[in-house]
N, C-alpha and C positions, 0 to 999 in steps of 0.2 A: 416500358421502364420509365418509371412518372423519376423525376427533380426532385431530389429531398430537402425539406424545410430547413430552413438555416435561420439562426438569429443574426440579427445585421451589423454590421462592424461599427464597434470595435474588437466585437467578437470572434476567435477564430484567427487565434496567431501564428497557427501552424499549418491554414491550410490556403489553396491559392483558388479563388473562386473560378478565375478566367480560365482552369485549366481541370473541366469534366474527365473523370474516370469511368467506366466500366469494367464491373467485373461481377463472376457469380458465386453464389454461396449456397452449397447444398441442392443445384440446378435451379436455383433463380436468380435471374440477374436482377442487378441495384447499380445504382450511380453512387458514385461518391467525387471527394475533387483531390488531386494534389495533396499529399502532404495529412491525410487521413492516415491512419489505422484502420485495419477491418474490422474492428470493433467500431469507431468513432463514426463510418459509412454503413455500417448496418442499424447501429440506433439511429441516426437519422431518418434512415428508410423504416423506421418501427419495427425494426427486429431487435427481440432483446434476447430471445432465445438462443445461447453460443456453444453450449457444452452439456454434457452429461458428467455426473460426479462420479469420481471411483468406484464407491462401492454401490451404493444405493439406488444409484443413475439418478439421481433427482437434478429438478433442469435447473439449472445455473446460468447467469449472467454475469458482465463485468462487477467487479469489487471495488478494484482500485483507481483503472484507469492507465497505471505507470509500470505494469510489467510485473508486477509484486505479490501476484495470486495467481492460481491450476485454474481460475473458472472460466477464464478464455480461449482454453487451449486447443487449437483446432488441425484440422489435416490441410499440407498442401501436397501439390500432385508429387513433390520430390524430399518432401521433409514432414515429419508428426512433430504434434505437441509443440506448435508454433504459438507463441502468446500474441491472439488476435488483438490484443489492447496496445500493441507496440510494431507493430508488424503490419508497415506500409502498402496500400494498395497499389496496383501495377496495372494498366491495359489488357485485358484478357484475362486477370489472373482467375485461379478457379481454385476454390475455396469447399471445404466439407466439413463435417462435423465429424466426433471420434467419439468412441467406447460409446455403442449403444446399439440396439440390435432391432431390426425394423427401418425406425429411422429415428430422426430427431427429435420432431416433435409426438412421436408417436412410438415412445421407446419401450417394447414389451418387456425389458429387463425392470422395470418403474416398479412393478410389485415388488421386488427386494425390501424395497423399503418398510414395505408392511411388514415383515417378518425380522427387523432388527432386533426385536431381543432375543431372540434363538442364533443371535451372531453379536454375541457380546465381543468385549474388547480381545485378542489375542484367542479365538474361539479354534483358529487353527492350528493353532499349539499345540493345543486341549484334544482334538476331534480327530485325525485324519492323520496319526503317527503308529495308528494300530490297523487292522495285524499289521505286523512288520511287512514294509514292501508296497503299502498300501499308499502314501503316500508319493509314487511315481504314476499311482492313477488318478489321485486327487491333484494332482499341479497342474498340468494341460486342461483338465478342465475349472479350477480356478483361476487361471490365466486369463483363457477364454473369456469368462466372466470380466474379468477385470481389468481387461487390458486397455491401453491408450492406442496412443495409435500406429499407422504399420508402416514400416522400415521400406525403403525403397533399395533392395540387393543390388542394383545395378547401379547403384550411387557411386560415382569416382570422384578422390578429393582434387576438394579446387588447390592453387598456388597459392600460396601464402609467404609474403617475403617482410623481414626484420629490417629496422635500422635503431641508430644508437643514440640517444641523447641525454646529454649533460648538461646538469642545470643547477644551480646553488636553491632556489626552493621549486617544488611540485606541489600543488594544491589539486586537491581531489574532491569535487564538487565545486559548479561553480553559481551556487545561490548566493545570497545576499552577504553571508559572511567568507563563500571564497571569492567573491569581488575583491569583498573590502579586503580580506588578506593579502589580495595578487597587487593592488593599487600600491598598500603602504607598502611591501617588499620593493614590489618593481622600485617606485620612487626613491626606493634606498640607496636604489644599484644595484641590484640584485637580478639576475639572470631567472625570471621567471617560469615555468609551464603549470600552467591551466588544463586541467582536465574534465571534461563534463559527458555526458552519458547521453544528455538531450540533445536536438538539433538546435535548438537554443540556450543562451547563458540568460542567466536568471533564478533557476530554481524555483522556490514559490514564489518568488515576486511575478512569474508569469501566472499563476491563478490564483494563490489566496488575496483574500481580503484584510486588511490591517488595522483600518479604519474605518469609520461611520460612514464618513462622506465616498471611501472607495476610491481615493484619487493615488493617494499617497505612491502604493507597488506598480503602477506602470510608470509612472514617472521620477521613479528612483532607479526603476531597469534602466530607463533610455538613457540614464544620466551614468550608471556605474559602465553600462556596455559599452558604451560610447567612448569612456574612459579607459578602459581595460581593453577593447577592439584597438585603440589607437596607440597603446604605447609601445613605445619601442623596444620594453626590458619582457614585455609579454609574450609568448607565445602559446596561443590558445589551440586546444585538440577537442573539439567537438564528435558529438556520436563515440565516442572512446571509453573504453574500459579500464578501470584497473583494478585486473582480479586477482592481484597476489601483492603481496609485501613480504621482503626477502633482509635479511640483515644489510645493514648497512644504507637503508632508502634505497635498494636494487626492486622496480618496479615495472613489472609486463603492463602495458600498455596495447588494448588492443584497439585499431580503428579500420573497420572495413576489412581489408583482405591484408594488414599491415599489424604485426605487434611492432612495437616500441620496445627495446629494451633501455631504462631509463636508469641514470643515475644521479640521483639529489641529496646534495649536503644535506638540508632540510625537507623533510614533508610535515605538511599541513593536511588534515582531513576533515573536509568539512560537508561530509554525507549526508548530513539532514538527518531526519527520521520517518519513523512511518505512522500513518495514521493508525488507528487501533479500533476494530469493532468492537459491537455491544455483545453479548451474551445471549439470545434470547429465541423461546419456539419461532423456526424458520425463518431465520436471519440471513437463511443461504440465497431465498426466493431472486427471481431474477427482479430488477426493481428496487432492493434492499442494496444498499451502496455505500460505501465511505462517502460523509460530506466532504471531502477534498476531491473527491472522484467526481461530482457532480460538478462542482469547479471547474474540475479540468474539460470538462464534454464542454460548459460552455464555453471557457475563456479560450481554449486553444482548438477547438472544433466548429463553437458557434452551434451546438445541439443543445437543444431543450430538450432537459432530461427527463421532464415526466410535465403533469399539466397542473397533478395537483399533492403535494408534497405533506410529508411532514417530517419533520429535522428533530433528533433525539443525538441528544450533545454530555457531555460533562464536563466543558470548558466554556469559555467565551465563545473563541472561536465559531462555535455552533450558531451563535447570534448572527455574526457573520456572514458566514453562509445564505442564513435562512436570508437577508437583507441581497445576497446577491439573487438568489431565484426570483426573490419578487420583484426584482428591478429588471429583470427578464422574460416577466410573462406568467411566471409561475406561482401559480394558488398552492400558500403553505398554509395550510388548514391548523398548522397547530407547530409551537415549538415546544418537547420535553426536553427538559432539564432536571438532571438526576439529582443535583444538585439544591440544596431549596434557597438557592439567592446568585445571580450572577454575582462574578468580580469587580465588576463594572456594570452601575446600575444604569449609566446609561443607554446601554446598549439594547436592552428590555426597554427602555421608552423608543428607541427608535424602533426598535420590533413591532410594537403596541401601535405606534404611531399607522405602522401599513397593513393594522387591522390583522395581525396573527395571535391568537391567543397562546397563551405561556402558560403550561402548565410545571409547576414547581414542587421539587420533591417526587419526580414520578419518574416513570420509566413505561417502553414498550414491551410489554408482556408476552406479547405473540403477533407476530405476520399475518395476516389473513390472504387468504389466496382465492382466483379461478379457477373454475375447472381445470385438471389438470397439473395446478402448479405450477401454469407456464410462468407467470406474473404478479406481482406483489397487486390487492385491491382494497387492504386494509388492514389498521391493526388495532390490539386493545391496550388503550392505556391505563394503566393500574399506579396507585400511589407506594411510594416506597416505605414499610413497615418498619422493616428491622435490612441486615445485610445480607443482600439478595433473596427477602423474601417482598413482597408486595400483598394488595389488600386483597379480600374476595370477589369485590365487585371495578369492571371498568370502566370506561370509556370506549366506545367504538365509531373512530372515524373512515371513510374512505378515503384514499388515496391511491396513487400509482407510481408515487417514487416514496421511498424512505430515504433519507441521509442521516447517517449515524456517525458517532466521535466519540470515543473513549475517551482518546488522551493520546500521549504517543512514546514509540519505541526507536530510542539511537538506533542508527544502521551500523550494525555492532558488526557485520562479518567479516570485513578485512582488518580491521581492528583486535579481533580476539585473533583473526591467522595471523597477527604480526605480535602477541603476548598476551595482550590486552584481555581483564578480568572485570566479568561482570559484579555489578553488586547493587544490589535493592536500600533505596532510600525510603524507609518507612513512611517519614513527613511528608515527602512530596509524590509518594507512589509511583514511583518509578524508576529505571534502572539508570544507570549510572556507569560510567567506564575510567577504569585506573589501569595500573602497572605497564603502560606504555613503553618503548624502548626511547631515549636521552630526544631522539632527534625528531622523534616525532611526536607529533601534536594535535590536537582537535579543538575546532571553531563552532561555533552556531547550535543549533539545536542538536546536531550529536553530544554535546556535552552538555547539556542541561539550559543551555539561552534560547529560552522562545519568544521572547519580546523584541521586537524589532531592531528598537534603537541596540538594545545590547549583542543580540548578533551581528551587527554591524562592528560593535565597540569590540566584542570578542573576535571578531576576523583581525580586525587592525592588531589589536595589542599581542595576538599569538604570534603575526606575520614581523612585530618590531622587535620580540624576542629572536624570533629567528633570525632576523639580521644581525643584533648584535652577537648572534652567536659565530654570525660571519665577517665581522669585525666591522658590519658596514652603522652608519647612526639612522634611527627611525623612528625619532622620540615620537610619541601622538599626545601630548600633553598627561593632564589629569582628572582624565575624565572620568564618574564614576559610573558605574551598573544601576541601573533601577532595581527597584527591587522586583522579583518575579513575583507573577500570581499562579498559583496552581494549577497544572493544565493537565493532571491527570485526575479520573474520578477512581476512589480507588477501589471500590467492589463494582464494576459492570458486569455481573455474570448473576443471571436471572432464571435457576433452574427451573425447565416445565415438566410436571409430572408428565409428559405424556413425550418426552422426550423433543428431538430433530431442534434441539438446541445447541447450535456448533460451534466447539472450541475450536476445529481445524476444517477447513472448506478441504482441505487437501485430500484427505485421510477420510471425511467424513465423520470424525470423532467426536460423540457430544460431551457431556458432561458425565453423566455418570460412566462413561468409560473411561474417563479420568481417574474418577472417586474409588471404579472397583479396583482399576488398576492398583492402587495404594492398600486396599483390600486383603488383595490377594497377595501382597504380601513386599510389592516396591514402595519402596518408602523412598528414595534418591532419585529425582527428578532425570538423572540420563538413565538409570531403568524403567522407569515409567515411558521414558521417550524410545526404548527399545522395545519394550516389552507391548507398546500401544501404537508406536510407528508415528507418535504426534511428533512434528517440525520436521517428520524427514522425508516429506514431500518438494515440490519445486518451490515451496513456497518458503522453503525451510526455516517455519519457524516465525518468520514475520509477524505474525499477528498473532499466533498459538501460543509463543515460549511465554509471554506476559499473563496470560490467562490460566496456562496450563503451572505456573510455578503459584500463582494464587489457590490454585483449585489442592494443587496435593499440600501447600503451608494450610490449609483449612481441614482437610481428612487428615492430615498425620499432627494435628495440635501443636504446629508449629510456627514461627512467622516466618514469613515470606522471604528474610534475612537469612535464614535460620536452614531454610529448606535450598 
């Protein structure tokens, strides 16, 4: 069992060098250290191989990195459908793969694939409801076929014990703007709690990139943590959940083997968003990644993600990115930008500067793959024509990591459970969230602030209306917003005639299983999502519901408003 390669610190804020782990995966053992995922200590060790996909069984690797996609999801000896990309290594532990027949990398279920157009969308609707009675024989064996993974009957539940707390505000997410929220409230007087999901406070300020130089996010965390760890009006609940909103700010909180039943005059929700894939033939390849994913492998693992990269963006951001791989080692052969001019032209000269060419106005057309399919080893770039069409002829480079970025989607879920109604901004492509109930409120880029300073400015001014709503004073002067730059591109969906272009990793769903679905005769985007089963995987919806409302506003000639 060889020591797996690490990039050297400062990288790697989540794992503890001095303290080696062993454990195996699929009967071979790896090292990893403290404070890994079994995702994060298996690419290290050059496994990228983690799962097989629902339907198709095609091999899949991590997406995201944060728990927010099915392509991780692996067996342990006492629990299925564990998400490898959040799901700590332990001494001993022993690790399998699920839904696949043979084995993992050798999964004889693999030809399904070849035969997806004789399995169109909703095929079993259609197929196996005749004669009568027939379908008690067709379910056990499409089960079979597609099941996850297998339940341990002898599973007895653990203890789990409640306590109660009151608080005048609850922030829920503790990135850059529920800092800034928790600081000006506390400061108010106000009886704080802090909620956060990660085992650290920060948010993206623990991996993205903000600026050129790269200095700016870690040395704003040390400063808000440091601030918010020490004050007295705070109380911070790390690793914690809160998966419901109840009238009145009545909020289950869960942390470890403990919910919280919480009560807060105010809450503040400042969930961040998610990053948003590209469109495009075999985007699912293990290798094919969110550029925030790649981020996170190195800033909080210290894993170099691949050797030689190319980054396909429709924001700045993507510049970004592409500057922190190569400040890590990593050959970015190429940056596409769908877009034909960054927002900031700088950012393109500082690219230029570390010898990555930029192509503009383009897109990745298609993944190329190894044998197999175990692994991304190249793709074709094509220029952007019209929307979501591209030219005849490419580009073909190799690589072995893609980083991709649409744009991104508010973390709407607790949000719509608590009233909250979606709605599509045509100008800036992207959704948006209203009808909130009086007490509660949203900071940072869940509501539309992706610029640094101003999710800063929008935590504060949210947190100083709450207080005067609690008669406490929290003036923060009058400070204005910057103006935003656009950070969603708004057609990233690049159908390939020849299909295995995925709106849903979950589901396996491409494109034209969207398009027939509207076809056949849904025209209402929650038919289409019943009728095709898109977002109602574990992923539900994350990355789908934005593509999949674009795909049926374009087949039913409608806008995206509208649909």
């Amino acid at each position: 069992m060889s020591q797996p390669s690490r990039l050297p610190a400062p990288m790697g804020l989540l794992i503890d060098r001095d303290q080696p782990l062993a454990f195996d995966f699929d009967g071979t053992a790896y090292q990893g250290f403290a404070g890994d995922s079994i995702a994060s200590a298996l690419l290290a060790n050059g496994r990228w191989l983690l799962s097989r996909s629902f339907k198709y069984h095609r091999p899949r690797g991590p997406l995201t990195m944060a728990g927010q996609d099915a392509n991780t999801l692996v067996q342990l000896p006492d629990e299925p459908n564990v998400l490898a990309d959040t799901q700590l290594i332990r001494p001993g532990l022993s690790v399998t793969g699920q839904n696949f027949n043979g084995s993992l990398n050798n999964d004889r279920d693999a030809y399904l694939g070849k035969f997806s157009k004789f399995m169109p969308v909703g095929f079993y609707y259609r197929s196996f409801y005749k004669p009568k009675g027939m379908w008690k024989v067709w379910e056990p064996l499409i089960r079979k076929k597609a099941g996850l993974g297998v339940l341990d009957l002898k599973f007895k539940p653990q203890y789990y014990d409640k306590a109660y707390l009151f608080v005048d505000v609850a922030i829920i997410g503790a990135g850059p703007a529920g800092l800034s929220a928790a600081l000006t409230a506390a400061n108010a007087g106000a009886k704080v709690l802090l909620v956060e999901q990660q085992p650290v406070l920060g948010g993206s300020l623990t991996y993205a990139r903000f600026d050129v130089e790269g200095r700016r996010a870690d040395s704003l965390r040390r400063e808000l943590v440091a601030a918010v760890e020490g004050h007295a009006n705070i109380q911070v609940l790390k690793e914690a959940t809160c998966n419901a909103w109840f009238t009145e700010n009545y909020l289950p909180v869960i942390q470890g083997r403990r919910m919280y039943k919480v009560r807060a005059k105010q809450c503040i929700v400042s969930a961040g968003s998610f990053d948003q894939p590209v469109v495009f033939r075999n985007n699912d390849l293990p290798g094919v990644m969110l550029a925030s994913a790649a981020q996170r492998l190195m800033k909080l693992y210290a894993v170099k993600p691949g050797k030689r990269a190319v980054v396909l963006t429709g924001n700045d951001d993507g510049y970004l990115a592409a500057l922190d791989l190569a400040e890590q080692g990593v050959q970015v052969a190429a940056l596409v930008d769908m877009r034909q001019q960054p927002a900031d032209a700088t950012l393109q000269t500082a690219v230029e500067r570390q010898g990555i060419p930029c192509h503009l106005g383009s897109t990745v057309y298609e993944a190329l793959h190894e044998k197999g399919m175990r692994h991304v080893s190249g793709v074709d770039i094509r220029r952007i024509t019209a929307q979501g069409q591209v030219g005849d002829r490419g580009l073909q480079l190799s690589c072995d990591l893609l980083c991709m970025s649409a744009g991104y989607m508010p973390v709407y879920q607790l949000l719509c459970q608590a009233g909250g109604k979606l709605a599509y901004d045509e100008q800036r492509a992207e959704f948006a969230i209203s009808g909130l109930p009086e007490s509660l409120v949203i900071a940072g880029s869940v509501s539309g602030r992706h610029n640094l300073d101003n999710v800063l400015l929008d935590g504060a001014r949210v947190a100083s209306r709450a207080a005067a709503a609690l008669g406490l004073n929290a003036s923060i002067g009058e400070a204005a917003f910057i103006r935003e730059t656009r950070v969603n591109f708004d057609w990233p969906i690049f159908p390939h005639p020849k299909g295995k272009d995925f709106v849903d990793f979950d589901e396996d769903l491409q494109v034209r299983d969207i398009v027939n679905a509207t076809r056949i005769g849904y025209r209402d985007v929650q038919l289409v999502k019943r009728f095709s089963t898109v977002g109602m995987g574990p992923s539900q919806g994350r990355h789908s519901a934005l593509p999949t409302a674009r795909l049926v506003a374009q087949a039913t000639r409608r806008s995206i408003s509208e649909t």
